[in-house]
C-alpha positions as CSV (number, residue, x, y, z in Angstrom):
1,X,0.0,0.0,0.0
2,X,1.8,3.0,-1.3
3,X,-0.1,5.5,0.6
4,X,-0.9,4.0,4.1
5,X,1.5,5.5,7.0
6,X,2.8,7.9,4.4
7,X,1.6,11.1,5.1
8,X,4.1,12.8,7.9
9,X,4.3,15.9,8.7
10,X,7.7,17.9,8.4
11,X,9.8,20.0,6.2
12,X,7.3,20.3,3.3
13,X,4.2,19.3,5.8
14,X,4.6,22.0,8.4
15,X,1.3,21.0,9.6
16,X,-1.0,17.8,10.1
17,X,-5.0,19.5,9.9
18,X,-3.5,21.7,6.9
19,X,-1.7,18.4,5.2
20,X,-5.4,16.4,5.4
21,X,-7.3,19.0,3.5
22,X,-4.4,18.7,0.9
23,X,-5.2,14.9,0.6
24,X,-8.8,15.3,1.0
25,X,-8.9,17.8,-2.1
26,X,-6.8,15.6,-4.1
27,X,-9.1,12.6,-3.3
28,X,-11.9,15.2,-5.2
29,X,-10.1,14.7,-8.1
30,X,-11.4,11.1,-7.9
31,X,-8.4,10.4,-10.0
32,X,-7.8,6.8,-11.0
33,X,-3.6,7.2,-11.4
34,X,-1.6,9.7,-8.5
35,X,2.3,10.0,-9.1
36,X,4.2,11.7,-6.5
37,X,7.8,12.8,-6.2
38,X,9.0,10.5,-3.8
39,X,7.6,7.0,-3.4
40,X,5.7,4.6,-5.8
41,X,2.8,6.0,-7.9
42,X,-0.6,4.2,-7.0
43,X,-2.1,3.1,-10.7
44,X,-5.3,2.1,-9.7
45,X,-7.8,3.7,-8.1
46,X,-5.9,7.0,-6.0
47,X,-8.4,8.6,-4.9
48,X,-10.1,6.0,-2.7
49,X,-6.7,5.4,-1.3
50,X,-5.9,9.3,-0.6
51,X,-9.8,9.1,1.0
52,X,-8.3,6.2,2.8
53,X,-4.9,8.0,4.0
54,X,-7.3,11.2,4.9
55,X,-9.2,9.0,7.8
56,X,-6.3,8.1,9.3
């Protein structure tokens, strides 16, 4: 699961709230492919798993 324990605050993720609305309105997108720069790109069906990685 590329996405799942992923999503850490830090350098570029100064904040956690702020960092969730970013993945919730990428999940909007309801895009089927998501490449990032770092990591493995998720090729099927992104934005249930960045709905998934918002919950958390």
């Amino acid at each position: 699961d590329p996405v799942e324990h992923m999503l850490i605050p830090g350098v570029f993720n100064l904040g956690r709230p702020r960092l969730l609305d970013s993945v919730r309105r990428l999940a909007d997108l309801d895009a089927e492919v998501a490449c990032f720069g770092h990591g493995d790109p998720v090729l099927r069906g992104a934005a249930a798993e960045l709905r998934r990685a918002a919950a958390m």
